[in-house]
N, C-alpha and C positions, 0 to 999 in steps of 0.2 A: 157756588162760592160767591160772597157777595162781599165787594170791597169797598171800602168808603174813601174818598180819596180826600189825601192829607195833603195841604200848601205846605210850600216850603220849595228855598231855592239852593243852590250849588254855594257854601262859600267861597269857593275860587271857579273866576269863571274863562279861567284859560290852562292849560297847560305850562307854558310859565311863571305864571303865579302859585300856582300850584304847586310843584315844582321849588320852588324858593320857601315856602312854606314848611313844609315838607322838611327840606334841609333844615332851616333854622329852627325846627320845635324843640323848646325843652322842657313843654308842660308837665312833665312825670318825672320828679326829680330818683326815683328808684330805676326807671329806666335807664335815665341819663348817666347815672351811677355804673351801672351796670355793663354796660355797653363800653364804656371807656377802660372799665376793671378787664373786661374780656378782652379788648383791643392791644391793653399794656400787656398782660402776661401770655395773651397766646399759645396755642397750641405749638409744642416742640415739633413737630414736623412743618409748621408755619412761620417761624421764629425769624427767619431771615426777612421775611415778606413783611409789606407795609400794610397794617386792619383801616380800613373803612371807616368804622368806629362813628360814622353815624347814623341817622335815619334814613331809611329804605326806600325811594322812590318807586311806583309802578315801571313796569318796562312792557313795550310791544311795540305794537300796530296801532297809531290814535281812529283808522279806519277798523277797527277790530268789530267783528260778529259775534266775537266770544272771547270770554272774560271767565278767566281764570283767578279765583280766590281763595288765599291758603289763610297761613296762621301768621307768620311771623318772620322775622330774618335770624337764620340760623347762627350760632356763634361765632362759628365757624367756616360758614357758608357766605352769605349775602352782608353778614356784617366787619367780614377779613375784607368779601372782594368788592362791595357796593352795589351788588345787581341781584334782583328778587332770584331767590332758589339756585345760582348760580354757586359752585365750588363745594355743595354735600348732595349726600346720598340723598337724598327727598329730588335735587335737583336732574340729578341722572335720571330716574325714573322719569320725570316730567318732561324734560325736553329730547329722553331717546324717543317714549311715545309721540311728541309732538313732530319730530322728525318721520317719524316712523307713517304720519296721517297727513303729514304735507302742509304744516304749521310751524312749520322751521326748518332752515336752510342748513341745519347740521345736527348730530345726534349728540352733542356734549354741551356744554356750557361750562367752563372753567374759569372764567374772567369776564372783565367787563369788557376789554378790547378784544375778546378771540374772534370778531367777524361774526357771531350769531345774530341773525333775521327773520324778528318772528311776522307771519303772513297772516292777514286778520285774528289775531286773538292776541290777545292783552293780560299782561301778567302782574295780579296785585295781592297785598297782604290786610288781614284786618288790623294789625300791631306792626308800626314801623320802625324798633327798635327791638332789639335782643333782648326776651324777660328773661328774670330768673327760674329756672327749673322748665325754661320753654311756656312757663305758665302766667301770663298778665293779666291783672286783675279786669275785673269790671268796671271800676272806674278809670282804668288806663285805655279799654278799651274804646267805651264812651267819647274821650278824649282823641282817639283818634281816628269816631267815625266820621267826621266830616270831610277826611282826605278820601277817604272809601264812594262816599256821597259824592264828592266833587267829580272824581274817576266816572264815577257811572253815569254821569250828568253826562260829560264830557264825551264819553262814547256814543254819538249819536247813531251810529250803523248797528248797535249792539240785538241779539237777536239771542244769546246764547249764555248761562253763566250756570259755572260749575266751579262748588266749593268741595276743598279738600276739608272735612272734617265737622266736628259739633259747632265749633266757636267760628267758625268760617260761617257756614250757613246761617247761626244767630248773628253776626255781624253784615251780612247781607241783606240781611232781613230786617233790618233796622236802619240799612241805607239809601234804601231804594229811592230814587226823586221821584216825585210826582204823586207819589203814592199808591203806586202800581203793584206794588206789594206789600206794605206797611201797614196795611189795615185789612187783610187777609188773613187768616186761619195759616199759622205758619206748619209746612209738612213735619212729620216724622221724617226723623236722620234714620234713612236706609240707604245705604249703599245703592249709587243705580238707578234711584228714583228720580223720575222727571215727572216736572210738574208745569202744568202751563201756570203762565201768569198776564195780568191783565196788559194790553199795550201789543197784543203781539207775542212776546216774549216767554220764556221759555228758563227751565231751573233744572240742574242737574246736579245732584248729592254723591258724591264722592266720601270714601274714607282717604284719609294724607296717607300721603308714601312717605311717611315716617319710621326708622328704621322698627322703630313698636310694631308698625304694621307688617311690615314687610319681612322683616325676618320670624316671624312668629307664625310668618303661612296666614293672618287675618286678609292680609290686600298682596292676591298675586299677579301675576301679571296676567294672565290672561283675562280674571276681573278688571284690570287697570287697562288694558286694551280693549274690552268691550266698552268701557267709559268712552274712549276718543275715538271708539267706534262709531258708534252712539250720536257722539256732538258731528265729527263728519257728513253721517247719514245725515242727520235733523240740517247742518246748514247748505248741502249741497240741494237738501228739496228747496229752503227758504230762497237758495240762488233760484234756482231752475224754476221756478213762480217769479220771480222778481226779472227775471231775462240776465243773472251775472252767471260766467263761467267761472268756473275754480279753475287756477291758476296751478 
């Protein structure tokens, strides 16, 4: 595999500024629509509670070896509570596993304040507002690869990334700084497959633990625990060559 590498730099080159960005985008005036429509009418089981109702920051470890990339903030999940995959079903599945491999200090996530602490690995989305039908276009997407970019800049210890889904892995793949992957032969979406990449660095293809998936018997759990299987095995070797114990 031969790559050609691509200039280009981080537009935000701190976690604060990033961060504040982030918050304040209203490039996608359908997004922006959209988000505030889901946040005012609400889910009748949410109705009492206060919606989030904006853009989705990343959440983790800024020391993180692995980098978690999904699709988007749930209607009703990350865009009620403010925190990536936090308060739906996609989220249960992601952080019992992460609890489950020793990537997080509890098996739930319900809120942005419940005390959850994730231990090297870092949790991000390629769309940081709620689409319609779960489905943002491609020029919404474009729009907001450079928070994706920024993220991955900013993770210098990174060693490890696994997307849930089609639109995750093509929005990864389009992020990459440095060029470490952007001018590479991008893999076929199969569940499971790792694929090295240049820098080091390493790609792991997931299907999302969307309830599509998951209830339909496509992504079961013990395919979704061979996953953080998987990244465990790969980053306790990259520790134990580098002299860090896992914690």
């Amino acid at each position: 595999m031969v790559c050609k590498p691509e200039q280009g730099t981080p537009s935000y080159t701190s976690w604060e500024l990033l961060h504040s960005a982030i918050l304040r985008c209203q490039a996608c005036p359908r997004l922006v629509e959209h988000r505030l429509q889901v946040s005012e009418q609400k889910r009748k089981r949410f109705r009492s509670e206060p919606y989030w109702g904006k853009p989705v920051t990343g959440f983790g470890d800024p020391e993180a070896r692995l980098l978690l990339v999904g699709l988007a903030p749930g209607a009703h999940g990350a865009n009620r509570t403010g925190r990536v995959f936090t308060g739906d079903s996609s989220g249960d599945w992601i952080f019992e596993a992460l609890h489950r491999f020793g990537f997080a200090s509890q098996p739930f996530s319900t809120s942005a304040g419940d005390g959850m602490v994730l231990h090297k690995v870092f949790i991000s989305i390629a769309c940081r507002c709620v689409p319609p039908q779960n489905r943002p276009s491609p020029e919404e997407l474009d729009r907001c690869r450079p928070f994706l970019f920024s993220e991955i800049a900013l993770l210098t210890q990174l060693q490890l990334i696994i997307t849930f889904g089609r639109i995750a892995l093509d929005s990864f793949w389009k992020s990459a700084p440095g060029g470490w992957a952007v001018k590479c032969e991008k893999p076929a979406f199969i569940h499971g497959k790792m694929v090295a990449l240049p820098g080091g660095k390493s790609l792991l293809t997931s299907y999302h633990p969307s309830r599509q998936n998951t209830q339909t018997g496509r992504l079961t759990r013990d395919m979704w625990y061979e996953v953080f299987s998987a990244a465990r095995n790969f980053l306790e070797g990259e520790s134990l060559a580098a002299g860090w114990r896992w914690k």
